[in-house]
C-alpha positions as CSV (number, residue, x, y, z in Angstrom):
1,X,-39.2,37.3,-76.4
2,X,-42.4,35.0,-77.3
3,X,-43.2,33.7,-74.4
4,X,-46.5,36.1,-74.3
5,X,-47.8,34.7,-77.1
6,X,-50.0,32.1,-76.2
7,X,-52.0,31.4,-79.0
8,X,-56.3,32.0,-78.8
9,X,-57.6,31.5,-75.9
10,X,-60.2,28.8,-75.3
11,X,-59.5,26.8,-78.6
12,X,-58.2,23.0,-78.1
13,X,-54.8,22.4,-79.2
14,X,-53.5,18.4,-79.7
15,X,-49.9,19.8,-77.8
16,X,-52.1,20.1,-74.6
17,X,-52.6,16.6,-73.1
18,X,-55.1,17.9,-70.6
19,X,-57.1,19.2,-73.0
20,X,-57.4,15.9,-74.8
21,X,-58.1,14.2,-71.6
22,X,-60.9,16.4,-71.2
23,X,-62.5,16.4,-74.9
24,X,-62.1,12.4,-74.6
25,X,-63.8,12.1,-71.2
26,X,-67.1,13.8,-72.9
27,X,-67.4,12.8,-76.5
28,X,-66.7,9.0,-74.7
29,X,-70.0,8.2,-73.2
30,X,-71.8,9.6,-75.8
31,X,-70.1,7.7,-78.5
32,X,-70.7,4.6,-75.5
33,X,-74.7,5.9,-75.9
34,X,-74.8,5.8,-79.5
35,X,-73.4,2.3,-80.4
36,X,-75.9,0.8,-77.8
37,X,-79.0,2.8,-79.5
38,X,-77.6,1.2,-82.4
39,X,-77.1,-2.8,-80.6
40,X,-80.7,-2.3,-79.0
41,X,-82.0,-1.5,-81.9
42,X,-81.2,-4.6,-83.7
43,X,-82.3,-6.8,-80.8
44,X,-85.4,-5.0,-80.8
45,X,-85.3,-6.4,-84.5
46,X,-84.2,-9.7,-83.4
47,X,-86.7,-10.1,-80.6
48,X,-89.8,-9.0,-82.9
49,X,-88.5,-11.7,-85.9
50,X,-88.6,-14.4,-83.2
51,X,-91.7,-13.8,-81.8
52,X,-93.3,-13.9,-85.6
53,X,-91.8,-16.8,-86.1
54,X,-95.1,-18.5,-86.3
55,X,-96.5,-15.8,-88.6
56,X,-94.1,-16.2,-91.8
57,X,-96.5,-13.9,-93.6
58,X,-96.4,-11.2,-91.3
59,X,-92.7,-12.0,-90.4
60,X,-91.6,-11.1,-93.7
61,X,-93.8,-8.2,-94.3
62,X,-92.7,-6.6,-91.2
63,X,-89.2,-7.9,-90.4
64,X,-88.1,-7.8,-94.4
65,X,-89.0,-3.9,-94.9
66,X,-87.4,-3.0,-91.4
67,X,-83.8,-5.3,-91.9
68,X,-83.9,-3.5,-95.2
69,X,-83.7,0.0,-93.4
70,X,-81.9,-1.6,-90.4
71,X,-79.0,-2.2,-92.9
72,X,-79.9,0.9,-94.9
73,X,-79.6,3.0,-91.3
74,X,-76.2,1.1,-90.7
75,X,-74.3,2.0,-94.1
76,X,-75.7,6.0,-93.2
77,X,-74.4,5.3,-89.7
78,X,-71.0,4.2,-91.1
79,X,-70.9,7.3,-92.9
80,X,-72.1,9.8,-90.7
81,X,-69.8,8.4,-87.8
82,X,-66.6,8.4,-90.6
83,X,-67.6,11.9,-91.6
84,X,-68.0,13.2,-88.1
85,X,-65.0,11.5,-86.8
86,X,-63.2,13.2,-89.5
87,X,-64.9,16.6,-88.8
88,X,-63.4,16.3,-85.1
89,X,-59.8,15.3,-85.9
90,X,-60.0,17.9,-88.3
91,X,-61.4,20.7,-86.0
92,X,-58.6,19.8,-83.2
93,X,-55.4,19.7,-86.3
94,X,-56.8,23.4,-87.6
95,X,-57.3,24.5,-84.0
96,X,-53.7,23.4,-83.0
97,X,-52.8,25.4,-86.5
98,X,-54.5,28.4,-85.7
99,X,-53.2,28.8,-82.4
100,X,-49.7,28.1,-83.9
101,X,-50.4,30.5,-86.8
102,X,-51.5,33.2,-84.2
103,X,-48.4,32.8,-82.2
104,X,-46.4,33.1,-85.0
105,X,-47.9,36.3,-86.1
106,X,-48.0,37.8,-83.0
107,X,-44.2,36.7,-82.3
108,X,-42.9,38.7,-86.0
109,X,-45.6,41.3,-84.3
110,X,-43.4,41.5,-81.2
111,X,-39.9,41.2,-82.8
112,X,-40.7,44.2,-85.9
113,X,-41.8,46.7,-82.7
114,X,-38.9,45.2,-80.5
115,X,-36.2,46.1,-83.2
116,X,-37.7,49.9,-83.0
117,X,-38.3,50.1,-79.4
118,X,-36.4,51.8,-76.7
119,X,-36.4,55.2,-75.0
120,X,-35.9,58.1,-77.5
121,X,-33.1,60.5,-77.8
122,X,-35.0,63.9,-77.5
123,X,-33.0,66.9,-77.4
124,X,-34.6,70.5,-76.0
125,X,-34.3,73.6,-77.3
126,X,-31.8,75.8,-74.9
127,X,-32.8,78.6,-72.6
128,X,-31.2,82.0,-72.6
129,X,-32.7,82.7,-68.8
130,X,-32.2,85.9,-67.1
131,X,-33.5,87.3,-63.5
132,X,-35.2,90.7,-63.2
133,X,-36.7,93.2,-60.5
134,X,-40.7,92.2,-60.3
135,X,-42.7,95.0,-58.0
136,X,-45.7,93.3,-55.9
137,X,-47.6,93.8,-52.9
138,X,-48.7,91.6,-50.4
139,X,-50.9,92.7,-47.1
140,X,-49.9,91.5,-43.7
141,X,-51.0,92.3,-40.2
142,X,-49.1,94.6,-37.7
143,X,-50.5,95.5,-34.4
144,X,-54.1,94.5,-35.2
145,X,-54.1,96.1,-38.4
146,X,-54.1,95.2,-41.7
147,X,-50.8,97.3,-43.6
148,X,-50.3,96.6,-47.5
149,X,-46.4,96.1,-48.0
150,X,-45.2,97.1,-51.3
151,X,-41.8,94.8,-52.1
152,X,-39.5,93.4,-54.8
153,X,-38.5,90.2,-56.4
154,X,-36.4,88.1,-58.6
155,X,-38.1,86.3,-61.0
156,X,-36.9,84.3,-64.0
157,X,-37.4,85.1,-67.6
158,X,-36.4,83.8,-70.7
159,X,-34.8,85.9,-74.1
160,X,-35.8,84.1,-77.1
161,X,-33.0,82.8,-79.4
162,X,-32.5,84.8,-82.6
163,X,-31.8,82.0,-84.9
164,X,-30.8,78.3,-84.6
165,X,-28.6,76.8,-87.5
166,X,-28.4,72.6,-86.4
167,X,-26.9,69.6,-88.3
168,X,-27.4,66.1,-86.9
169,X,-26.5,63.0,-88.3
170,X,-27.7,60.0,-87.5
171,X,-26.3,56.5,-87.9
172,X,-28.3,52.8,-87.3
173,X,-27.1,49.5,-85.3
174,X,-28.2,46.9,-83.7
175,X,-27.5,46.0,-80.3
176,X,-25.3,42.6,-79.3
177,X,-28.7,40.9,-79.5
178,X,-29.2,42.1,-83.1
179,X,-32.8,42.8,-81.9
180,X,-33.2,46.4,-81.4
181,X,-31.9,49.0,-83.2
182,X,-29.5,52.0,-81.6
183,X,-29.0,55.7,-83.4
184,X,-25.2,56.7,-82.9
185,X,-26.0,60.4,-83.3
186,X,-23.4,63.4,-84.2
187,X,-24.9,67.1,-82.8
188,X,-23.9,70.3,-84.1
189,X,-25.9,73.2,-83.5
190,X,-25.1,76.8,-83.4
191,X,-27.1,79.1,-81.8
192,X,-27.0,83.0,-81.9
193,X,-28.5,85.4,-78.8
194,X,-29.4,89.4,-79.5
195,X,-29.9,91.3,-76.4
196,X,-32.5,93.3,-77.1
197,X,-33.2,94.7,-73.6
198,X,-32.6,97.8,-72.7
199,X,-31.5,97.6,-69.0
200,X,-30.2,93.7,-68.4
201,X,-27.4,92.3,-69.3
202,X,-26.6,89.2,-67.3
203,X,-27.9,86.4,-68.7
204,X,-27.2,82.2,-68.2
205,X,-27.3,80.2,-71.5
206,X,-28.8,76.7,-70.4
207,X,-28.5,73.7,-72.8
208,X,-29.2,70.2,-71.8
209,X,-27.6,66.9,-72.9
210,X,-30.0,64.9,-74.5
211,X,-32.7,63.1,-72.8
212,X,-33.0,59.0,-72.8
213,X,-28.8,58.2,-74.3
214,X,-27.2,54.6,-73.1
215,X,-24.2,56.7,-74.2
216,X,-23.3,60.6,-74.2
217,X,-19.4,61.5,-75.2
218,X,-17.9,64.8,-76.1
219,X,-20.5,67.5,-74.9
220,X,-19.1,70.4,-75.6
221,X,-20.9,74.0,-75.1
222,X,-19.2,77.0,-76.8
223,X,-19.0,80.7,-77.0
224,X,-17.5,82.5,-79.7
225,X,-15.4,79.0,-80.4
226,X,-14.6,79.6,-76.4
227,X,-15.4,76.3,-74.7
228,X,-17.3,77.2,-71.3
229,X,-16.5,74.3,-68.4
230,X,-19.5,73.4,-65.7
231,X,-18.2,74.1,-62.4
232,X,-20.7,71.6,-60.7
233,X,-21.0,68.1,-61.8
234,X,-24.5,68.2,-64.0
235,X,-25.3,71.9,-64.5
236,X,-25.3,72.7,-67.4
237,X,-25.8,76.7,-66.9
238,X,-23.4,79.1,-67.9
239,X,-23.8,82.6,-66.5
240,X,-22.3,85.0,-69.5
241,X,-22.6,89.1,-69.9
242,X,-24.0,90.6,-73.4
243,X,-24.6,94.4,-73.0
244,X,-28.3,96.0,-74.8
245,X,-27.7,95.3,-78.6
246,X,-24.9,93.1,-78.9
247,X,-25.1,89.7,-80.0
248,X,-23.2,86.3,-79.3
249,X,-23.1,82.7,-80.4
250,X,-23.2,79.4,-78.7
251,X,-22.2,76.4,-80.1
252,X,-23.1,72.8,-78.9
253,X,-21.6,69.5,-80.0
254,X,-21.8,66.0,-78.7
255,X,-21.9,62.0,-79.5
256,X,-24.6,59.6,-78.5
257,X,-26.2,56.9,-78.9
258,X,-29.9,55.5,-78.1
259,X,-32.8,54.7,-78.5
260,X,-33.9,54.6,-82.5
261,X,-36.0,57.2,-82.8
262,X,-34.3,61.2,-82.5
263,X,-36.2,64.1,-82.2
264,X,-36.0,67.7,-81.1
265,X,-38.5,69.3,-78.7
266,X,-38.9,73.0,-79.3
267,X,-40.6,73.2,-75.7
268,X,-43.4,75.7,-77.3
269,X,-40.6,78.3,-78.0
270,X,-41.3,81.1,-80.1
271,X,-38.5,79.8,-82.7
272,X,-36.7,82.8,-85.1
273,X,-34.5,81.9,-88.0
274,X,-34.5,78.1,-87.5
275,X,-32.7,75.4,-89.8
276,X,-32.4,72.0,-88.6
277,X,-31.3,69.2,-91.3
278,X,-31.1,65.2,-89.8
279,X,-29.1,63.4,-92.5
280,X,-29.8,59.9,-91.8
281,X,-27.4,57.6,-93.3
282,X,-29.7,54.2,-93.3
283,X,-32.6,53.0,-94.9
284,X,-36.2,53.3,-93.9
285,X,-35.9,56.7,-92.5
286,X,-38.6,58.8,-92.1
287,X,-39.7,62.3,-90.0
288,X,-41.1,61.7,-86.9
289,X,-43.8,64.3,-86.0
290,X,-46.5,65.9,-88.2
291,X,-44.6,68.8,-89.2
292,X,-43.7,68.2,-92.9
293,X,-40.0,68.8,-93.7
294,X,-39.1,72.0,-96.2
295,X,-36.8,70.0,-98.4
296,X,-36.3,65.9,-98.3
297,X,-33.1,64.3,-100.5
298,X,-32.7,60.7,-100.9
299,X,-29.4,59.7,-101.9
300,X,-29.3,56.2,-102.3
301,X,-29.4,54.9,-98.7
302,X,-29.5,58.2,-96.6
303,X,-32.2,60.8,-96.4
304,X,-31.8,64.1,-95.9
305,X,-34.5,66.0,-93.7
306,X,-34.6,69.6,-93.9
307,X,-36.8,72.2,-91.6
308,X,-36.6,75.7,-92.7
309,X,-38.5,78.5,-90.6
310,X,-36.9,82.3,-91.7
311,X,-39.1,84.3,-89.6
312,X,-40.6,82.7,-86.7
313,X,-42.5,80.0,-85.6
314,X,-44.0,77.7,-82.7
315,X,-44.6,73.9,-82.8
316,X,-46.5,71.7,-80.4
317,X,-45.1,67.9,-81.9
318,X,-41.1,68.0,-81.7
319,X,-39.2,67.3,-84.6
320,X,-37.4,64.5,-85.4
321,X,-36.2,61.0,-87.4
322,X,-37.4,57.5,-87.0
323,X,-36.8,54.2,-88.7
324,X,-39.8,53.6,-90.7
325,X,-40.9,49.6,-90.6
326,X,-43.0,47.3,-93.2
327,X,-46.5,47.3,-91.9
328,X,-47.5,43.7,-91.5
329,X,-50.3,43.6,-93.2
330,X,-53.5,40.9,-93.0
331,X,-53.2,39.3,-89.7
332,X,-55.3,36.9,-88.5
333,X,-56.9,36.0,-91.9
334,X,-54.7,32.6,-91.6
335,X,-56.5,31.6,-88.3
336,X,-59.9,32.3,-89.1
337,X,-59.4,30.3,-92.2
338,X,-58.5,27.4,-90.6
339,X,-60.8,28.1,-87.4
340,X,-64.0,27.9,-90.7
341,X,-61.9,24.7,-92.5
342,X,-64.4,22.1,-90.6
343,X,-67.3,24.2,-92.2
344,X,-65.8,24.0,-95.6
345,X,-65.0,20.4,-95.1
346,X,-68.6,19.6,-94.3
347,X,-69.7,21.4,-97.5
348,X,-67.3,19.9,-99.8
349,X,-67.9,16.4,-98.7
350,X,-71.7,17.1,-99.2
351,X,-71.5,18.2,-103.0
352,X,-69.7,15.4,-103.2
353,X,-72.3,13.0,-101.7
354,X,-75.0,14.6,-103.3
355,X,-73.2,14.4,-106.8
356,X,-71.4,11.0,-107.2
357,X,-71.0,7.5,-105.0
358,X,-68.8,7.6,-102.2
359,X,-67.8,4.8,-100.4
360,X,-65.9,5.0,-96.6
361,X,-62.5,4.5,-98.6
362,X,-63.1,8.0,-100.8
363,X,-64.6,9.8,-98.2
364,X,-61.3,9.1,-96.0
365,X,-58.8,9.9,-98.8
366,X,-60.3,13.1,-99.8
367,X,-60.8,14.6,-96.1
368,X,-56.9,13.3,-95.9
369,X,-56.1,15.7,-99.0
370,X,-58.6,18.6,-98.0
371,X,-56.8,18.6,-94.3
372,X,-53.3,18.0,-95.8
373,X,-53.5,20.6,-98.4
374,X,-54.3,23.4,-95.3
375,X,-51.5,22.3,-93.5
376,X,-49.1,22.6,-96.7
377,X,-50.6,26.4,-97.0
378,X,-50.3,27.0,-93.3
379,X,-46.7,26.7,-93.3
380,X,-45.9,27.8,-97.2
381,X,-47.8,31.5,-96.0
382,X,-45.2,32.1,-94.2
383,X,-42.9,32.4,-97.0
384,X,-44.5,33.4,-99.6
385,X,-48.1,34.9,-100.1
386,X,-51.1,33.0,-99.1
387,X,-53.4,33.5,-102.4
388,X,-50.6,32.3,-104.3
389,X,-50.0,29.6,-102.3
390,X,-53.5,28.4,-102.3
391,X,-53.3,28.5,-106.2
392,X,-50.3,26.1,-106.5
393,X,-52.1,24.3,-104.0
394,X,-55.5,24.1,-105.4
395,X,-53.7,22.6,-108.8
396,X,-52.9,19.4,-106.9
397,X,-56.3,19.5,-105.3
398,X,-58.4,19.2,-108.9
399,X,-55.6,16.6,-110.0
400,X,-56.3,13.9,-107.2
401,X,-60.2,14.4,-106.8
402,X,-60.2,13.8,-110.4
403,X,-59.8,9.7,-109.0
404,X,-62.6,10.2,-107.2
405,X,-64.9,9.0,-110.1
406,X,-65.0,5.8,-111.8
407,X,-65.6,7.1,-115.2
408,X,-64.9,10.6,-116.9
409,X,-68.5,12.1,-116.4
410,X,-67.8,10.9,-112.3
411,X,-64.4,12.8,-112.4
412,X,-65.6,15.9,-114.2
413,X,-68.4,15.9,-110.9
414,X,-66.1,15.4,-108.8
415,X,-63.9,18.2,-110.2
416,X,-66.6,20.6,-110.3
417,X,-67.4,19.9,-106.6
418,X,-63.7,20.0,-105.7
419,X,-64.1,24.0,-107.2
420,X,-67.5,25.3,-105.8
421,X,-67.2,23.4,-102.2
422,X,-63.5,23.5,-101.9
423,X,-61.3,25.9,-103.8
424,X,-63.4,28.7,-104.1
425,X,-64.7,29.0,-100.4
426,X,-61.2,28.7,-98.9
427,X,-59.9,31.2,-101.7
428,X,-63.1,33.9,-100.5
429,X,-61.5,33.8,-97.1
430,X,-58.0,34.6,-98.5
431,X,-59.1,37.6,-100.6
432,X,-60.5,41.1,-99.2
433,X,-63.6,40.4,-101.3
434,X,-64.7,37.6,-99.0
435,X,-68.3,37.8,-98.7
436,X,-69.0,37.9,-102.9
437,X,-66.2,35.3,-103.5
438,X,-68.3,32.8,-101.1
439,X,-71.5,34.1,-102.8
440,X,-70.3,33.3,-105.8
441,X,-69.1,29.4,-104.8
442,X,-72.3,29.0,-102.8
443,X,-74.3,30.1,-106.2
444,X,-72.5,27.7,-108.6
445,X,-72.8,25.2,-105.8
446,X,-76.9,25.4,-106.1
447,X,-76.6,25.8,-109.6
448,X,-74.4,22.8,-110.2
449,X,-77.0,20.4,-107.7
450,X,-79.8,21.8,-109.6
451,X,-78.5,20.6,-113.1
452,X,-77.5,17.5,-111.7
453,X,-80.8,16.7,-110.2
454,X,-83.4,19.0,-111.7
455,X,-83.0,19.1,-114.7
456,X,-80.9,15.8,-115.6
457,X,-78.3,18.0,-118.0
458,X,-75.2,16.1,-116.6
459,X,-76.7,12.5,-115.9
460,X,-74.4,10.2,-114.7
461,X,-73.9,7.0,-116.4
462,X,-74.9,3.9,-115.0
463,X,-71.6,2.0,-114.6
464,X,-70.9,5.5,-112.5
465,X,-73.5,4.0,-109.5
């Protein structure tokens, strides 16, 4: 049933070997490039310091102030390779999630529309049909002339039905799969016919089983409680008399079962006296076509649908019952969370660098938190609702990057960080209100550096550095 769901397209996932052959291959030589810019450049050092040697002066004017940035270059380099190594791992785990995450979604996509899909049961109005006399004229050639014949013909016309009184009800079960769902339906309809022409009276009353059934028992067509028998094997015409005036009744009845959805197509007949109540005897029912029931009665688990025309009346959309499904709701907010996570890494981990000391150890730890705590509400959103989740979540968050400092002021930082760079921005994509959520965390994010920095309000203490 899933196997259509293949995730998004074009985003690396760590299930797909080849696809981590290829990302190594590249980032390879350029990592290859990087540490030799780095080795040249200390020879480059090396080589300069040696041929100074003879200057000491100059040798530690020069050489001093560029080892000092030499090493000060290295400890950035640790930190920028630790941070972007972390960056990549991270992109590839929330990729792999949020192709999971999208196949998930679009897998309870597929089974909620597989459990209603299926042909429909549609039942058609009958046809009272009856053949008259039609005069026409036609021209033809006789001996080189032109001679306009004047003839007759049988054509087919139909007597509209004078009122229509039907009952169906309309039971719910699954199939042996327990996948889709299957009406077991119960027809009664009774149908009366007025002659009200003046010079026919052979008519052929034409009802139709029901279109689209995996199962059709007990059809039954009736006059005046007379049951009328098809001579051939699938008509279902039945020639009857009713002199000018008079009236009869038909009466159809039959058992099947189908597709879940019923309905029943008026065929744009001119309808007179129509009743038609669907008593549906599960839950989630609901009419099927845009014309609004008379009279609807809930009773606990059945629902009672009631269409009530005295006089007359033509539709265009059949009426009819379906099973009503939960909408699923805020799709794909999941993926594109974790498809933005790098991003909100990134500006996490800078609040944090521009706010208190980090050393390879923390940085590590808290990436290992951030990236944990998004799997734990990957997988907890699909049990549960995701703002909530990230709530819970978000509690252990602020309780562990309250280590990060050294001394209360450090863990307070570190806490207000945690909030402005991490909580809020991943809450903003949660919520509907995205866009002012992550204004607000990007303004208390500026605010928060500018107090730290500008204006000195929240000084750290020195045992903090």
């Amino acid at each position: 049933m899933y196997s259509n769901n293949q995730g998004i397209p074009g985003l690396p996932d760590l299930t797909h070997p080849t696809e981590l052959v290829q990302i190594g291959s590249q980032l390879l030589p350029a990592l290859i490039l990087l540490v030799f810019l780095v080795i040249a450049l200390g020879v480059a050092i090396a080589i300069i310091s040696f041929t100074l040697r003879s200057h000491p002066a100059e040798q530690k004017v020069v050489i001093g102030d560029w080892t000092i940035r030499y090493s000060q270059m290295l400890w950035g380099l640790q930190h920028l390779s630790l941070v972007l190594v972390l960056l990549v791992a991270g992109f590839f785990l929330c990729s792999t999630l949020s192709n999971r995450y999208h196949h998930w979604e679009q897998a309870k996509v597929t089974q909620v529309a597989q459990s209603v899909a299926g042909d429909k049961l549609e039942q058609s109005v009958p046809q009272v049909r009856y053949v008259m006399q039609e005069a026409f004229s036609y021209t033809t050639q006789v001996n080189g002339k032109i001679v306009k014949v004047n003839d007759k013909r049988e054509v087919n016309r139909l007597l509209a039905l004078a009122g229509s009184q039907i009952l169906v009800k309309l039971d719910q079960s699954t199939d042996v799969q327990n996948r889709s769902a299957i009406y077991r339906v119960d027809y009664t309809a009774e149908y009366k016919v007025v002659n009200r022409l003046n010079n026919i009276d052979s008519f052929f009353f034409e009802a139709q089983p029901p279109i689209g059934y995996s199962l059709l028992s007990n059809y039954k067509i009736e006059r005046d409680r007379t049951r009328l028998e098809s001579v051939e094997p699938g008509n279902y015409s039945f020639a009857f008399q009713l002199k000018p005036g008079e009236e009869t009744s038909f009466r159809v009845t039959y058992k099947a079962e189908g597709g879940s959805r019923w309905v029943y197509n008026a065929a744009g007949q001119l309808l007179s006296n129509f009743r038609l109540t669907a008593i549906a005897n599960f839950p989630g029912a609901d009419f099927a076509s845009g014309v609004i029931p008379r009279e609807t009665k809930l009773d606990g688990r059945n629902t009672q649908f009631t269409w009530i025309f005295d006089d007359n009346v033509s539709v265009k959309n059949p009426f009819g019952v379906f099973t009503n499904t939960n909408p699923i709701r805020e799709t794909g907010i999941l993926p594109r969370l974790l498809l933005l996570a790098p991003a909100l890494f990134l500006w996490w981990i800078l609040l944090l660098y521009l706010s208190i000391p980090m050393n390879l150890k923390n940085v590590a730890i808290a990436a290992s938190i951030f990236f944990a705590c998004l799997l734990t509400l990957t997988y907890l959103s699909r049990f549960m609702n995701a703002q909530l989740a990230w709530t819970m979540i978000s509690l252990i968050l602020l309780t562990l990057s309250w280590g990060l400092g050294y001394s209360r002021s450090a863990s307070i930082a570190a806490v207000i960080c945690t909030i402005a760079g991490g909580i809020l921005p991943v809450f903003g994509l949660l919520v509907p209100f995205s866009g002012l959520t992550l204004s607000v965390a990007g303004l208390l994010s500026a605010i928060w550096l500018a107090v730290r920095h500008w204006y000195g309000w929240y000084a750290l203490q020195p045992e903090d550095k």
